[in-house]
Structure formats: C-alpha cells, structure tokens
N, C-alpha and C positions, 0 to 999 in steps of 0.2 A: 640436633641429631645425636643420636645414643647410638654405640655400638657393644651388641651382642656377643659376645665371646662364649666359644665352649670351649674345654682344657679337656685333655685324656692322657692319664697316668700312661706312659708305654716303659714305664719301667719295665714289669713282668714281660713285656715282649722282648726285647733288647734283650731282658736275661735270660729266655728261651733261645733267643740266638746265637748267644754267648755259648748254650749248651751245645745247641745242636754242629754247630762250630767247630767244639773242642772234640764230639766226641765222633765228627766228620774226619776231623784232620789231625790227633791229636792219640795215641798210644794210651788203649786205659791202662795198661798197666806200669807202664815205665815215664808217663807223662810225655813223652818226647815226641817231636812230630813224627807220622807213620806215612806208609805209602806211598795213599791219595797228596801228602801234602810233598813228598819229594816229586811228585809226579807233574802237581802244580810249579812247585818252585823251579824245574827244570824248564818248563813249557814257558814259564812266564820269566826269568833270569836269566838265561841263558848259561850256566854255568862252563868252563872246558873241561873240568873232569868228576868223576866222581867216584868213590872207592867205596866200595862192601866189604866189610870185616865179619866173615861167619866164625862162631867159636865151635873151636874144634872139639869131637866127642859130645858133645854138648847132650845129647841125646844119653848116653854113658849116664853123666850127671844124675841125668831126670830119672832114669832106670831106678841109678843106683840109690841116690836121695832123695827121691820123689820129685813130684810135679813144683810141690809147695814149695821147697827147699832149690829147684831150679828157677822158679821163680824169684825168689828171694834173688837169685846168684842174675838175675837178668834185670833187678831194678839197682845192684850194686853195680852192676856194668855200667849203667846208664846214669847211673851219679856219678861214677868217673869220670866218663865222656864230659858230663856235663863241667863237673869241677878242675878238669884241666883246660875248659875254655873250647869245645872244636860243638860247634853247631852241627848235630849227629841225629839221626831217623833210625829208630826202628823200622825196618822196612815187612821185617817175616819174624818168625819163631826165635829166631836164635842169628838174626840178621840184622848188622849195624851198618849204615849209610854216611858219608861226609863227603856236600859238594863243597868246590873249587872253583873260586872265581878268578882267582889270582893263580895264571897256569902258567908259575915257573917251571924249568924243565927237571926242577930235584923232587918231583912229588913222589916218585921212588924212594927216594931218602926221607920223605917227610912220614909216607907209610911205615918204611923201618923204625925209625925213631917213635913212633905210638907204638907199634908192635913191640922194641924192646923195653920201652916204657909201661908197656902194661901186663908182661912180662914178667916185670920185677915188683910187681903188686900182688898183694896174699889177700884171698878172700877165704869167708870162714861159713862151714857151713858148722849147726852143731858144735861150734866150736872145733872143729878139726879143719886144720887148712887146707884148703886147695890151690893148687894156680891155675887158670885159665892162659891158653893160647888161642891164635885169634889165626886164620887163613886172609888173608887178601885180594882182592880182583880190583884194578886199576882199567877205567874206559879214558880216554881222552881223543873222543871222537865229537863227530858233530851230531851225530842224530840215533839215537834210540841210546841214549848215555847208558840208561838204567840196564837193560837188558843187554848191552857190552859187557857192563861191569861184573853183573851175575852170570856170563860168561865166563870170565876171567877169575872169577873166583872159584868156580863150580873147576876150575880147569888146574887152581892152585893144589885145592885140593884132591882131585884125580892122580895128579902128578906127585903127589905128596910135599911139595913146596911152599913158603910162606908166602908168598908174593906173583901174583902172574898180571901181565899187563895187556891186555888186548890188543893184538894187531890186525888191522885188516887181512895184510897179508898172509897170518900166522893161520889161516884154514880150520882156525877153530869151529867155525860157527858149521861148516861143511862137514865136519866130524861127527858134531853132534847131530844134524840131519841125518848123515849115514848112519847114526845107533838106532834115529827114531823112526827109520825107515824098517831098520832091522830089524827092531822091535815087533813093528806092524805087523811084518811078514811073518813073524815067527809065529806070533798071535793068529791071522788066519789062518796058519797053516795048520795051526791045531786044532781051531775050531772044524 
C-alpha cells in the first residue's frame, strides 16, 4: 500500500496574514498598537484602568512645523513610550493610551511621574528644541473604559488641568450631553 501526499507552500498565506494583522491592529505610523487593538485587549483582558495622554497644542506644532515635522514629533513620542517600558496605543491623531491590569490605588501618582518624566524630555524639531506636555484622562470603571478615559481627558483639558479622573458621580458625562443637545438646537434653529 503507497501513500499519496500533496504538500502546499502556505508560507505566502501566513505572510499575508501577518500583514493584514499588523496593519488591522497595529499604527502605520508610529508602529504601536492602535484603536481596534486597545478595543480588543479591553474586551478580551479585562484591564481596571486605562489613561489617554493627548499632547497639548499639538495641533500649534503641526501649524507651525508642518504635518511632516508633527509627524516626526509623534514617532519620537512613541519611542519613548516605548523605551521606558509602558505598553502604550496610539489610539487618535495626537492620542496616547496605557492599560492597567494591576489597579493599585497610586495610578494618580503613576500618571504624574510619566507626565513629569516626560516633561523633562527635549525633542528637536529642525534642530530647535521643543518640549511637549501631555493632558490626562484616568477611567477606572468597569465598562466602556475607553470612552470614560476620553472623558476625562477631553475634561483635563477644558479645565485646563494635567490630570482629570473619571467619576461616575462627577456629571461629566451629563455635561457633555447638555453641550450636544445644545449644539443640536442651535443648529436647527438656524437652519
């Protein structure tokens, strides 16, 4: 009795999945997981908190030194994160993400210490320094982490503050319904 084998190279497969993978879950420009992949890792981890770091003026930057040169200043970001060790998401444009599995009660403190630590980091555009500051939004809720967090930072920066922490209680999220109600009515009323 003989047996018939056929073989099929799925190398080339495997390395299309590899792609479609990376560039599913996976920040083309700063390499760092995006999003879709904070979206998963919450869903499927269960993390306690999660903090957004938007840089501040960031938008200024891009004005001022163009897109290319804000780019630049957003994969330097992103090497940092990386090279001080905090497993971090671009999540948006100018929007940095780090979950939390281990939910001591100093993650206040843990926010500050990146904030003044990155802080006292000089970045170069054209050779002329700049320093970047960073806003904060801290969630440590049980359910919709992500949209607490950008909450909470969208609120840091309202307030003009480095650091804002989501409270249920705190009627943020009631606040902002009243603007986007506001909004609405303003809107039909003109039309």
């Amino acid at each position: 009795i003989g047996t018939i084998g056929s073989g099929r190279d799925i190398t080339s497969q495997i390395m299309l999945e590899e792609a479609n993978k990376k560039l599913a879950f996976y920040d083309q420009l700063t390499a760092l997981p995006n999003r879709q992949k904070i979206i998963l890792d919450i869903s499927e981890n269960n993390p306690c908190a999660c903090v957004i770091f938007n840089i501040d003026e960031f938008k200024e930057i891009n004005d001022f030194f163009g897109t290319e040169n804000g780019d630049k200043i957003l994969k330097d970001i992103a090497s940092w994160f990386s090279k001080s060790n905090y497993e971090t998401y671009r999540i948006d444009g100018d929007e940095f993400a780090n979950l939390y599995y281990d939910c001591i009660k100093s993650i206040e403190t843990k926010v500050k210490d990146i904030l003044n630590l990155f802080e006292k980091e000089i970045f170069y555009i054209e050779e002329e320094k700049i320093q970047i500051a960073f806003s904060a939004g801290i969630a440590k809720v049980k359910y919709n982490l992500l949209t607490k967090a950008d909450i909470a930072v969208h609120y840091a920066k309202e307030q003009k503050i480095k650091i804002s922490t989501y409270k249920e209680d705190g009627n943020i999220e009631q606040k902002y319904k009243q603007n986007i109600a506001m909004a609405t009515a303003i809107r039909e009323a003109l039309n």
